[in-house]
C-alpha positions as CSV (number, residue, x, y, z in Angstrom):
1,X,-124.1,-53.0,-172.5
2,X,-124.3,-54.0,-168.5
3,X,-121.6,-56.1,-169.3
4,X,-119.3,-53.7,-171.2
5,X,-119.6,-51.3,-168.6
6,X,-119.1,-53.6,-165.8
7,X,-115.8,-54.4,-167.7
8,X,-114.9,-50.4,-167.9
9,X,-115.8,-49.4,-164.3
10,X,-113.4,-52.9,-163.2
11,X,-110.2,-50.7,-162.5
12,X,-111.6,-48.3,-159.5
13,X,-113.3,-51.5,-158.2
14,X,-110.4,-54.1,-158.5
15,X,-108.3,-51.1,-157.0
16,X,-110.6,-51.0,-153.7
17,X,-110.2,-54.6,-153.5
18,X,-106.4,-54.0,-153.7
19,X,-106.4,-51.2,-151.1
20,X,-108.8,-53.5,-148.8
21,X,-106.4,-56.1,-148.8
22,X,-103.3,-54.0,-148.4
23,X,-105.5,-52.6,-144.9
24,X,-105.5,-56.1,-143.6
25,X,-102.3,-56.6,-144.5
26,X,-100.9,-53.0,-142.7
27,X,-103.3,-54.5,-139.5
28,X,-102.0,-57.6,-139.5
29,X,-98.5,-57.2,-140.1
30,X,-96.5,-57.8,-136.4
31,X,-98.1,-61.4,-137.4
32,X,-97.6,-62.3,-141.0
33,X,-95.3,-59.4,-142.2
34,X,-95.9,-57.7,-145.4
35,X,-93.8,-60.2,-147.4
36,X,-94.1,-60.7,-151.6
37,X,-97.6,-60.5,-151.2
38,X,-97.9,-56.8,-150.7
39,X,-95.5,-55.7,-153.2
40,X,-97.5,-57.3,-155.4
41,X,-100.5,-55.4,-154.4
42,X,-98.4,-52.7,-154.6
43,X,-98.0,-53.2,-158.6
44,X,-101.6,-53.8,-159.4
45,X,-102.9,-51.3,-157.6
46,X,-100.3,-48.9,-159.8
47,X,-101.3,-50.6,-162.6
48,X,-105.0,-50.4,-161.9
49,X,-104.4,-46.8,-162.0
50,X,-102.6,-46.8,-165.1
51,X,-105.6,-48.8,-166.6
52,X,-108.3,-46.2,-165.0
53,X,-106.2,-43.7,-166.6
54,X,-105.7,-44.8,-170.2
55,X,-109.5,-45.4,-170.0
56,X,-110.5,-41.8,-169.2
57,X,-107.7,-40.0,-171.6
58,X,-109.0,-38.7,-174.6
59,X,-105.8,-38.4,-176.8
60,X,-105.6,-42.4,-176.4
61,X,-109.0,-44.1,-175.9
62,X,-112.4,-43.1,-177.1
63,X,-115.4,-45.7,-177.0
64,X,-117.7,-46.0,-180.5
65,X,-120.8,-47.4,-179.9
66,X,-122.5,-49.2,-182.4
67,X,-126.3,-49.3,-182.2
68,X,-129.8,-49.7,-184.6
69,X,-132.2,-47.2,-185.6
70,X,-134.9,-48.6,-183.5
71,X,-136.6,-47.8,-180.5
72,X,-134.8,-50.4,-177.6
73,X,-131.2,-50.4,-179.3
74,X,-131.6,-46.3,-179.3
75,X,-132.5,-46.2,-175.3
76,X,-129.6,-48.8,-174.4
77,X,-127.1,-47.1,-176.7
78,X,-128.4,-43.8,-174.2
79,X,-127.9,-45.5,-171.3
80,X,-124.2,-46.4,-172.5
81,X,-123.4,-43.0,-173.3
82,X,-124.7,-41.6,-170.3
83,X,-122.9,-44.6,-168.0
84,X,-119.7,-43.6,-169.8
85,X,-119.6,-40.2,-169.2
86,X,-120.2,-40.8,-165.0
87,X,-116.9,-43.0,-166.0
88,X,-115.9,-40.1,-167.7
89,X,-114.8,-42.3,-170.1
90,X,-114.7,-40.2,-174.1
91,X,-117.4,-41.2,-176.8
92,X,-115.8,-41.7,-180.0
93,X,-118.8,-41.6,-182.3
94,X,-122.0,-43.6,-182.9
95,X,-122.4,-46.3,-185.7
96,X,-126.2,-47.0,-186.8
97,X,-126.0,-49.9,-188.2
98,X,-127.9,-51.3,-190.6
99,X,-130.2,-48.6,-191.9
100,X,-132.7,-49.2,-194.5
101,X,-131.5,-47.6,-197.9
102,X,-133.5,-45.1,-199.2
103,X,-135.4,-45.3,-202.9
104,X,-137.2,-48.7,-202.2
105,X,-141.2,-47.4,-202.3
106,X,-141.9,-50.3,-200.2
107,X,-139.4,-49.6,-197.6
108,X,-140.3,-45.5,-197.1
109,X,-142.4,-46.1,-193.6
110,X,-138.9,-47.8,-192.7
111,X,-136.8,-45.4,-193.8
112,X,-138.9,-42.1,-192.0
113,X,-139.1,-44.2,-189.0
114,X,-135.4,-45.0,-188.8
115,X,-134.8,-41.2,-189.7
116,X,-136.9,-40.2,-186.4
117,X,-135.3,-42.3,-184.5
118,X,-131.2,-41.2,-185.8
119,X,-132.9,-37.9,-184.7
120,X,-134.0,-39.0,-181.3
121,X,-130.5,-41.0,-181.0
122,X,-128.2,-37.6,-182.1
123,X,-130.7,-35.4,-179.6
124,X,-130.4,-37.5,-176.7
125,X,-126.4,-38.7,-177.6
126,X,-125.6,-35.0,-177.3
127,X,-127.5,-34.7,-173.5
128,X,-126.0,-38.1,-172.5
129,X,-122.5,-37.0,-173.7
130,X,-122.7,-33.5,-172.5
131,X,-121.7,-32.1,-176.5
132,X,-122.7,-32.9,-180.0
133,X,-121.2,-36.5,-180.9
134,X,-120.1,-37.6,-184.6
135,X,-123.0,-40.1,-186.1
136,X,-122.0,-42.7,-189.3
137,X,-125.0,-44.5,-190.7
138,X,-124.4,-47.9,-191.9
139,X,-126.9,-49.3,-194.7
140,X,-128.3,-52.9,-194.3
141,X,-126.8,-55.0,-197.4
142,X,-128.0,-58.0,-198.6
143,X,-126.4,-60.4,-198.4
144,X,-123.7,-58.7,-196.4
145,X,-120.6,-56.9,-198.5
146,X,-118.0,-60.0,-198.7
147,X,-114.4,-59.2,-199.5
148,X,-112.1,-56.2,-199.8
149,X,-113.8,-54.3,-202.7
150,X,-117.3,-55.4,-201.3
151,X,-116.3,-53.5,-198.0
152,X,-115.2,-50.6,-199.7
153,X,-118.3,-50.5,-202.1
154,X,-120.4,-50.6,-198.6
155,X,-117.7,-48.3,-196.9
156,X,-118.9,-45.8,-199.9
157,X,-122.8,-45.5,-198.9
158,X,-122.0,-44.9,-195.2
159,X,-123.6,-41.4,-194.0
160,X,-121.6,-39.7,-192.0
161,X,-122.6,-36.6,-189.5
162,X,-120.4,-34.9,-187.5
């Protein structure tokens, strides 16, 4: 997550790098002239802001998260969504992955737990994001589905909330 969000706040911090150096070049410039070096500064800056904004346009980019349905995946996934919207960067959807299939007697505690916690995730998803966000639950297979029709067999028993 820290590093995923470090990677989508990059653009407005490159581009205050870029306008740093462009400062020191405009001081400096009686001395070393502005030269090749600040038309290229020039270019990433503009393309630093073409980056920024691809990231925060809705009609082109939206982020999924993809998360558990336990406790410490549930928080960090909130901490994403939240993180993005100060980026105000659009959520996508949620994935909870790997959720334990209902029917097994043995595996009911896991199933009502997992069920509290998709609830927890879709309350606090719909604060972080600031409106109600679009859930898909993923069942845990195993072994994992292998090959086209085993995907779309898997693809089949996915829940999904909008």
């Amino acid at each position: 997550t820290g590093h995923a969000l470090r990677l989508l706040a990059m653009p407005a911090g490159a581009l205050d790098w870029v306008h740093a150096l462009l400062a020191i070049l405009l001081k400096y410039r009686a001395i070393m002239g502005l030269g090749e070096l600040a038309s290229d500064l020039l270019d990433v800056a503009r393309e630093l802001r073409e980056l920024a904004a691809l990231l925060r346009d809705a009609a082109r980019t939206r982020v999924v998260a993809v998360t558990r349905p336990v406790a410490l995946p549930r928080l960090e996934t909130v901490r994403l969504l939240r993180a993005l919207r100060r980026l105000d960067i659009p959520v996508g959807g949620i994935v909870v992955n790997a959720v334990t299939p209902a029917g097994c007697a043995r595996c009911r505690r896991a199933v009502a737990r997992e069920r509290r916690e998709q609830a927890a995730l879709a309350t606090a998803a719909r604060s972080a994001v600031g409106k109600r966000c679009a859930m898909i639950s993923a069942p845990a297979e195993s072994p994992p589905p292998g090959g086209v029709e085993g995907l779309r067999d898997w693809l089949g028993r996915w829940q999904w909330r909008g």
